[in-house]
PAKOLDREN-83081 format. One record per residue (C-alpha): residue in one letter; x, z, y. Coordinates in steps of 0.25 Angstrom, whole numbers, plus 2048, in hexadecimal, padded with zeros to 3 digits. Last residue first. Layout:
aXZY;...
This chain:
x62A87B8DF;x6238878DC;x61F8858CE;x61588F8C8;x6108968D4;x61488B8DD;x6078828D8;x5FC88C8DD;x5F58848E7;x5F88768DE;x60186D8E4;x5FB85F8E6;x5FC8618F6;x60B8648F6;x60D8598EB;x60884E8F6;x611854900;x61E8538F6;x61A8458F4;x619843902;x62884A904;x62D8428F8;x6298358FE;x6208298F8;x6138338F9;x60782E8EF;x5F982A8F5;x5EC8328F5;x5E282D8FD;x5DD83190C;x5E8839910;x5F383590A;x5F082690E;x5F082C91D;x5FC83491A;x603827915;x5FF81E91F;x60582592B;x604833934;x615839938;x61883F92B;x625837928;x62C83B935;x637833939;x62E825938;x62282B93D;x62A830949;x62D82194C;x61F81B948;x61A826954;x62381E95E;x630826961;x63182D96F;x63183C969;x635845974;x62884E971;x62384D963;x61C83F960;x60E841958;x60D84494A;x60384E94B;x60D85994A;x604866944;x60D866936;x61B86693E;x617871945;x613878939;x621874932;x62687A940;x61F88693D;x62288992F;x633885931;x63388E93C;x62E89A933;x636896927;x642898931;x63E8A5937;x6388AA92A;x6488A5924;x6508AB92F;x6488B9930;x6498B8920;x6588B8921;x65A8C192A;x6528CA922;x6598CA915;x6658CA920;x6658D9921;x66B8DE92C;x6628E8932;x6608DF93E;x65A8D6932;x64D8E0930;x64A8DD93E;x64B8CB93C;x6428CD930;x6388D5937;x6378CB943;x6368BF93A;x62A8C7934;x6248C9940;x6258BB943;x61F8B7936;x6148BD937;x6128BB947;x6118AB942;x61A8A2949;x612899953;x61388C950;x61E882952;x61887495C;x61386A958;x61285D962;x60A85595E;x60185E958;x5F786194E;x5F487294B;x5F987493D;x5F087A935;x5F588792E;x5FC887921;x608886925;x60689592B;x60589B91B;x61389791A;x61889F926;x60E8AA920;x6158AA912;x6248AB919;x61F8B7921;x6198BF916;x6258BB90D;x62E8C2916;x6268CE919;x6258D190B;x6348CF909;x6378D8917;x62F8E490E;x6378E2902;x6438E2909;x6438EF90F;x63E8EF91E;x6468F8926;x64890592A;x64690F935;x644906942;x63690493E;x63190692F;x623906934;x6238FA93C;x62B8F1934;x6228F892A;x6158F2932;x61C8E5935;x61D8E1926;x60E8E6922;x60B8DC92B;x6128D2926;x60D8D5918;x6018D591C;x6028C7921;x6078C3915;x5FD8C890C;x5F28C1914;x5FA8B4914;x5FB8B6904;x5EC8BA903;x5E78AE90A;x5EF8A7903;x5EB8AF8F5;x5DC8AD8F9;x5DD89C8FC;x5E28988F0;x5D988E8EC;x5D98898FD;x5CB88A902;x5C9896908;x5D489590F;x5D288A916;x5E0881917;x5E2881926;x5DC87692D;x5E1868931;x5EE86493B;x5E885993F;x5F284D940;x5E9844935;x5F4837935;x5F6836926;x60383D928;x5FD84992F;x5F3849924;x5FE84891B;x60685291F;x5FC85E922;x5F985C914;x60785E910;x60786B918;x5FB871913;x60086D906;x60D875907;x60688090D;x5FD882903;x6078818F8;x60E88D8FF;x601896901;x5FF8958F3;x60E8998F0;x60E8A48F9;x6008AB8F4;x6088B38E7;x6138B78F0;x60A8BA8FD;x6028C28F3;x60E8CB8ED;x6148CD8FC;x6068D28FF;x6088DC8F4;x6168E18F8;x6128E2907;x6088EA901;x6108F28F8;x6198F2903;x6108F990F;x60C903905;x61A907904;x61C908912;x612914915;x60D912923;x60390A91E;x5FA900925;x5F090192E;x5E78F7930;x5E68F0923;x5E88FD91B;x5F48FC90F;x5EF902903;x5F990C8FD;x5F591B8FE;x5E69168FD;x5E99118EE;x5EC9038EB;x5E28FB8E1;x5DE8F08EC;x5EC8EC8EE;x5EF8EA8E0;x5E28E48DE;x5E68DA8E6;x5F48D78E2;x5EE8D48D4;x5E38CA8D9;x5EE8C38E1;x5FA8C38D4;x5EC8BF8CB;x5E98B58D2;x5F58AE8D3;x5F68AE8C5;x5E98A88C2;x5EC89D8CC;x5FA8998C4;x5F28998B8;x5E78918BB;x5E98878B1;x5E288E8A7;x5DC89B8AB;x5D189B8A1;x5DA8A4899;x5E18AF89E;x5EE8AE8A6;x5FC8B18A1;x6038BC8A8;x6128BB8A5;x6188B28AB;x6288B48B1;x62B8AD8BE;x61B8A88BD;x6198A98CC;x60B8AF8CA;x6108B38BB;x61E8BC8BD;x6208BC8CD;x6108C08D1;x60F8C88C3;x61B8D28C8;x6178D28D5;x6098D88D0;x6128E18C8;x61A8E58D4;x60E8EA8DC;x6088F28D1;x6168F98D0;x6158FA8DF;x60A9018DE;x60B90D8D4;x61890E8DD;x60F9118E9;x6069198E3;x6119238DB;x61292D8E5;x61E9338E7;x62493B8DC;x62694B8DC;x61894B8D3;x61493F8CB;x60D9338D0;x60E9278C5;x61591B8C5;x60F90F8BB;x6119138AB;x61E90B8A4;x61B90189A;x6228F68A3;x6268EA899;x6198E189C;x61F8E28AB;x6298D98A8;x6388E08AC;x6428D88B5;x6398D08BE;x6388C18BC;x63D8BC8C9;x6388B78D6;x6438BE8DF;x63A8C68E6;x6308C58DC;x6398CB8D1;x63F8D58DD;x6338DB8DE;x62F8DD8D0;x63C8E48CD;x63D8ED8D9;x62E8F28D4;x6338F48C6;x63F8FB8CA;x6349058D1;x62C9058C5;x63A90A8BE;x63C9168C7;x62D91A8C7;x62D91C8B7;x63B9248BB;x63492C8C3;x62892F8BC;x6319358B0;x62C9308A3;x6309238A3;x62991789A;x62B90A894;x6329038A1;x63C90E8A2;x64190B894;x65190F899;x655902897;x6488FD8A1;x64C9068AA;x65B9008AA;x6558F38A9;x64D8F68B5;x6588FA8BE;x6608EF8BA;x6568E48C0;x6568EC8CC;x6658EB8CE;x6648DC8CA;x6598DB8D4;x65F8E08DD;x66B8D68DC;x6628CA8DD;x6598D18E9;x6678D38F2;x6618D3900;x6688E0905;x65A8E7903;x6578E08F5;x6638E88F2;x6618F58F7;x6558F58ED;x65C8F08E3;x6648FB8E4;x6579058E3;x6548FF8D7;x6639018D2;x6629108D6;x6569118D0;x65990D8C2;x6669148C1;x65F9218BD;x65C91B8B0;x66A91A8AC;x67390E8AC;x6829118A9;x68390A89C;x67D8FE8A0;x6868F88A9;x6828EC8AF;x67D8F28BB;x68D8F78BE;x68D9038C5;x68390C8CC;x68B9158D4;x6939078DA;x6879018DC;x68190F8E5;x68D90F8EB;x68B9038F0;x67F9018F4;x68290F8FD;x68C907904;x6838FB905;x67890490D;x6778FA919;x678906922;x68690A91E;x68B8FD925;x6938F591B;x68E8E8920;x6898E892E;x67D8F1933;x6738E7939;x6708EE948;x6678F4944;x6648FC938;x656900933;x659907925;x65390191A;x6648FC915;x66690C916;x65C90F90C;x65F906901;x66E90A902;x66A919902;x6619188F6;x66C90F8EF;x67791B8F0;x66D9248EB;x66A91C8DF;x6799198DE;x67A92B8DD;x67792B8CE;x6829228CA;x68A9318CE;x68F9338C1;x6969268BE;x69C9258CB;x6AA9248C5;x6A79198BB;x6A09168AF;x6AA9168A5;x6B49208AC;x6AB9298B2;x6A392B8A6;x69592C8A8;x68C9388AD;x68093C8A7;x67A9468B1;x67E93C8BE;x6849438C7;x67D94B8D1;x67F9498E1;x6709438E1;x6679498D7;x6689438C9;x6639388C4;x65792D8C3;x6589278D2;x65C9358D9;x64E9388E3;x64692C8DB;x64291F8E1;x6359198DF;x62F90E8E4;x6219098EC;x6219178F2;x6199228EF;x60D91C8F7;x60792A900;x617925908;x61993290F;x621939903;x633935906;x62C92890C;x6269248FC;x63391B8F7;x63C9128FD;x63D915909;x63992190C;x6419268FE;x64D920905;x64A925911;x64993590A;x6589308FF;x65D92C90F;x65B938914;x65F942909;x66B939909;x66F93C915;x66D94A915;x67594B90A;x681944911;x68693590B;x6889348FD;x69792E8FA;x69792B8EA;x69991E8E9;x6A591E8F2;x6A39128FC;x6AC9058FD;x6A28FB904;x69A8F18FA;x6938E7905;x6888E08FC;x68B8D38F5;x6898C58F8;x6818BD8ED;x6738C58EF;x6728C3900;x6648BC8FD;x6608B0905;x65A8A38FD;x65F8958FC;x65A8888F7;x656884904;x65C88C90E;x65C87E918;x64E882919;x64E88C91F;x65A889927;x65087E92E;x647889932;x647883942;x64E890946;x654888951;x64F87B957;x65186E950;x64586C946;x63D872952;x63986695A;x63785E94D;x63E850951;x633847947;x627852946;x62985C939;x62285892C;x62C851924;x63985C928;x62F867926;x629863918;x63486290F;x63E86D916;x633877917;x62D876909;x63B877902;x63F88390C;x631889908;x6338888F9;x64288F8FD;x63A89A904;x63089C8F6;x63D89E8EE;x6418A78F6;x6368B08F9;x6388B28EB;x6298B18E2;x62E8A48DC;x63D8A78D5;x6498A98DC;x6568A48D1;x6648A78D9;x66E89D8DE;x67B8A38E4;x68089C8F2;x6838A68FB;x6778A5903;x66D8A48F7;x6698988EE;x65D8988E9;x6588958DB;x64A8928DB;x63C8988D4;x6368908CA;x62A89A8C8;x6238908BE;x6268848B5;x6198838AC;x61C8798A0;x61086F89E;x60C86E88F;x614864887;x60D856886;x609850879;x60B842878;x60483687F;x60D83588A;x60B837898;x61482F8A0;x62083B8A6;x6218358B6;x6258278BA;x6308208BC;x63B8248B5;x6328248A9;x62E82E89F;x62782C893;x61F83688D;x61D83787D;x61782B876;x62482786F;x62683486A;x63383886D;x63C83B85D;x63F84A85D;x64A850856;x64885A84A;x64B86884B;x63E87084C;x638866843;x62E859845;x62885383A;x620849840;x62D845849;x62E847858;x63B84E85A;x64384B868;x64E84086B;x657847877;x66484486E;x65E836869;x65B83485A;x66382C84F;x66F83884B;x66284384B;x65A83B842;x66283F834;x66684C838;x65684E83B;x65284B82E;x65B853829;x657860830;x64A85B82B;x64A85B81D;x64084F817;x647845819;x642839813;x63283E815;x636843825;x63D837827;x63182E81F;x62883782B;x631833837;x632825833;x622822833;x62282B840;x62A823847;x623815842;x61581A846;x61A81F853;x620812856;x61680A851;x60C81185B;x61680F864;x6157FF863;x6077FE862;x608805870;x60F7FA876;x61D7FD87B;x6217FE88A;x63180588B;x63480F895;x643812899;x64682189C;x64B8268A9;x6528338A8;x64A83E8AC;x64C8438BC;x65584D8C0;x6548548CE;x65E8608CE;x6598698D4;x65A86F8E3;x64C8738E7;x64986A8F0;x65185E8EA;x64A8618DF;x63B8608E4;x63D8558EB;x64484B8E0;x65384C8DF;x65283E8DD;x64483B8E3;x63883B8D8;x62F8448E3;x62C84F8D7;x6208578D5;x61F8628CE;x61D8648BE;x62986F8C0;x6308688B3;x62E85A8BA;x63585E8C5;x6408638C1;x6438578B9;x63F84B8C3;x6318468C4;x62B8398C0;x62182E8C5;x6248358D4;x61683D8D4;x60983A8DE;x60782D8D5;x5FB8248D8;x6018168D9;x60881A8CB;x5FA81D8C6;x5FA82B8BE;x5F98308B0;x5F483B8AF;x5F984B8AD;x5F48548A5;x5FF853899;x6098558A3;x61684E89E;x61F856898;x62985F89F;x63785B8A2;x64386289B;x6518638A5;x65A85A8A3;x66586089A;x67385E89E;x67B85389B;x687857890;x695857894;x695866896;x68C86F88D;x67F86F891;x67787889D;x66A87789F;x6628708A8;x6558778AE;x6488788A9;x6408818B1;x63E88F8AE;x6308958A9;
């Protein structure tokens, strides 16, 4: 469910505040001395049911760039409760001799309306749909001062404000919506965590704060988010019907099938795609059987058929390994074949022209452009596909077998990209009638596709009800307020039997792993599904690791401590799962480096899993017990994460700035983890050059050891800053909090 969010009014008038909830009927009335929550919260925070540090902006605004509004203050007045109970006695009195003196309700309303305020709400005992509402005098009361005061009246039941997801902003300024399972997303949480805890934690005159490659661009990327989707791909002048030589194309129509399909027959899995010889049509050279007029639709009416070529080539020169960086233009980047094959095409919005064979070419355009780091306009193109599929009743049934393969392959793109871009995806699965893929002579192996379907519907669940972008799985009863946990479950229990149900042609040996690339991505793909649903968990246990590590150091304890056990932490088997899944994926990484060689490259699917592998194994390294020192020094950076590094900054001597910019950020984010480690193990101690007396370097740093951390430790106390209120929510956070509101 979306956020409230203030709508638009006609000019001159003030614009609607955005609703607040009700008060929490569970909650009790607390001591003021005792108070862990400012007395009340702004707007935005208030509807979030988070906590808010009372400051204008408040914390959790400022970092998330909202407008931070706060309720208009409200005088209070002290009556006795004889008095109310008159009240009440009175006001109802004059409601019922309304209702018996007027007994029509549209008139009874005309007649109060001139005598009520504009915001007055209905309360009378014989309410009706349109009637104005009188406040109950024993409803809640808010003060400026202190949070919503429990009333006496009946409570509203507590909204659920989930999968909020964030707004970005990219290089060229355009704001796009990226919901919770983006990588992102999940990157902009870590620029919030970074630049609130480093600056507090890190030794007064950090020795690395001024040295190169310090991570300080990450987090001056706040707010922003790197897709190349506002600047538009290089269109040379081409004719759209140029075909290079027969023999090239045979061999590039045999790598595209390698590629992107079963290895031209020596992949035992099929393929996790499909990708007929000619799309739907004719065979290449033919016009189309049903040609168009020239005059209405243009003069390459006839030869539409040849786009899907046209995007087979452009997709297969872009994987071929190029070095040096080819320069814009360059026949090696494939943008000349793009072309023609848009210009073949013709306007998406034109749905006279669509036929059925159009669907693959538009997949396989999507394709090209998640490559060229375009995932918005892929999935538009996608988005088309399968509403062309779905106009022609594909997902009811299709009697040929490669059509019915067709349209599960537009499925797979389609629930990739959803939880790529953390999205609701473009057709519910409740809608699909059509049978699974089947094996049928002069195909290639249904297995693999089998799989990835199965694959996509777990992803499907993960974005929809585990991240709860678009709910639909409703827990059975007993489950109560273990929703979020249920869910979770589920994602983790469904994962597992998907691996355990495989057949020999694509399970993935611990030793020695395939050498058929499409079994290395359905794992890659399932460990990039456990590491999405384990992320969150791992996230809030950092942060309270952290936080901990902060007031024991300020309450003068300078050990480092132990590692949360594993085996007692509630979530402790989807942690373990999620660093396990990452490391495999990492693995699995090197070995296709490996395997592809100097041949091709990695396709963006494959350098997202390895992305998000390295990011959850810097995290995961926050958690390891600092070793106390006076003077820290950086850790070790983890082989992991160097060899992913190290893949990222190959793939970016072919040119492509996707990768250049993950070097930059894994790079960065990795710096910023080891010098917030390094921060965490310093004792407190001077740092060499430092003349000050200790009271000095207490004063610049506020986490040097004092009174406060010492009361925090052995009673509970409230914080009087943000950041230690922000400390105290860290380790009130519930494990799986950020499932249904990640701020």
């Amino acid at each position: 469910m979306s956020t409230p969010t203030v709508t638009s009014t006609p000019e001159g008038k003030k614009p609607q505040q955005p609703k607040r909830l009700p008060v929490n009927p569970r909650r009790h009335k607390v001591p003021t001395g005792q108070r862990k929550r400012v007395a009340i919260a702004c707007n935005n925070c208030n509807v979030r049911r988070v906590k808010c540090s009372g400051d204008t902006p408040c914390v959790q605004c400022r970092s998330s760039s909202r407008d931070c509004e706060y309720p208009e203050s409200q005088a209070t007045v002290s009556v006795t409760r004889s008095e109310i109970d008159t009240l009440r006695q009175r006001c109802a009195a004059l409601e019922r001799s309304l209702a018996d003196a007027v007994p029509d309700p549209a008139r009874r309303n005309a007649l109060l309306a001139p005598h009520l305020p504009m915001t007055a709400s209905s309360s009378s005992a014989s309410p009706t749909p349109a009637a104005p509402v009188i406040p109950s005098v024993a409803g809640s009361i808010a003060t400026r001062n202190g949070s919503e005061v429990e009333g006496d009246g009946d409570h509203e039941p507590e909204t659920d404000y989930r999968a909020e997801g964030r707004w970005l902003h990219d290089p060229d300024g355009t704001v796009r919506y990226l919901g919770e399972t983006s990588g992102a997303t999940f990157l902009d949480y870590l620029k919030e965590f970074m630049n609130l805890v480093l600056p507090q934690a890190a030794p007064p005159k950090e020795p690395w704060a001024q040295a190169p490659g310090n991570g300080d661009t990450f987090i001056a990327s706040l707010g922003q988010y790197q897709t190349y989707d506002s600047r538009p791909l290089f269109e040379p002048d081409v004719d759209p019907l140029w075909l290079p030589p027969q023999d090239e194309v045979d061999a590039m129509l045999a790598e595209l099938r390698y590629l992107l399909q079963d290895g031209n027959g020596i992949f035992p899995s099929g393929g996790m795609l499909y990708w007929p010889d000619a799309g739907l049509d004719e065979p290449l050279g033919a016009p189309a059987p049903a040609a168009m007029n020239p005059d209405e639709d243009g003069p390459w009416a006839k030869h539409r058929h040849l786009a899907f070529y046209n995007a087979g080539f452009a997709v297969v020169c872009h994987a071929r390994r190029t070095t040096p960086a080819p320069l814009p233009g360059d026949a090696q980047l494939g943008e000349a074949f793009f072309r023609r094959a848009k210009m073949l095409v013709g306007n998406p919005l034109d749905a006279r022209r669509w036929t059925v064979g159009d669907v693959s070419t538009l997949a396989l355009m999507s394709v090209y452009l998640m490559e060229m780091n375009r995932r918005d306009a892929a999935c538009i193109h996608i988005g088309v596909a399968i509403h062309i599929a779905v106009m022609h009743g594909a997902f009811k049934g299709w009697l040929d077998e490669r059509g019915k393969r067709v349209f599960w392959t537009l499925y797979v793109i389609d629930r990739w990209l959803s939880c790529l871009m953390g999205r609701p995806p473009t057709l519910l699965d409740d809608a699909i009638r059509l049978e699974m893929p089947m094996d049928a002579p002069n195909l290639p192996p249904a297995v693999g596709l089998q799989a990835s379907v199965r694959i996509s519907r777990i992803t499907s669940y993960i974005v929809c009800n585990t991240y709860g972008i678009a709910p639909w799985d409703h827990p059975p009863p007993g489950v109560g307020g273990r929703t979020t946990q249920y869910l979770v479950d589920s994602a983790m229990q469904m994962l597992d039997d998907w691996r355990t149900s495989l057949p020999v042609a694509l399970q993935l040996g611990t030793e020695h792993l395939s050498t058929d690339p499409i079994v290395c991505n359905l794992h890659m793909a399932r460990n990039q599904l456990v590491v999405l649903t384990s992320r969150p968990i791992i996230f809030v246990a950092v942060k309270k690791a952290v936080a901990e590590r902060l007031i024991n150091r300020r309450g003068g304890n300078s050990g480092g401590g132990e590692r949360p056990d594993a085996e007692k932490h509630p979530q402790a088997r989807h942690m373990a799962a999620g660093l396990a899944a990452a490391r495999w994926n990492m693995r699995i990484g090197r070995w296709l480096c490996s395997l592809y060689g100097t041949r091709r490259r990695l396709f963006h699917t494959e350098l997202h899993y390895v992305f998000n592998a390295a990011v959850l194994i810097i995290l995961d390294a926050l958690l390891a017990p600092p070793i106390p020192m006076v003077v820290p020094s950086l850790p070790p950076l983890d082989e992991d994460v160097r060899s992913a590094i190290q893949i990222f900054e190959e793939d970016s001597r072919g040119g492509s700035n996707y990768s250049k910019d993950c070097t930059r950020v894994l790079a960065d984010l990795s710096t910023l983890a080891r010098r917030l480690a390094a921060s965490l193990a310093w004792t407190g101690g001077e740092m060499p050059g430092q003349q000050q007396p200790h009271e000095d370097a207490a004063a610049m740093h506020p986490w040097a050891p004092d009174a406060f951390g010492q009361a925090m430790l052995g009673a509970p106390r409230t914080a009087q800053g943000a950041f230690d209120q922000e400390l105290l929510n860290w380790m009130e956070t519930d494990d799986l909090q950020l499932y249904s509101n990640f701020i």
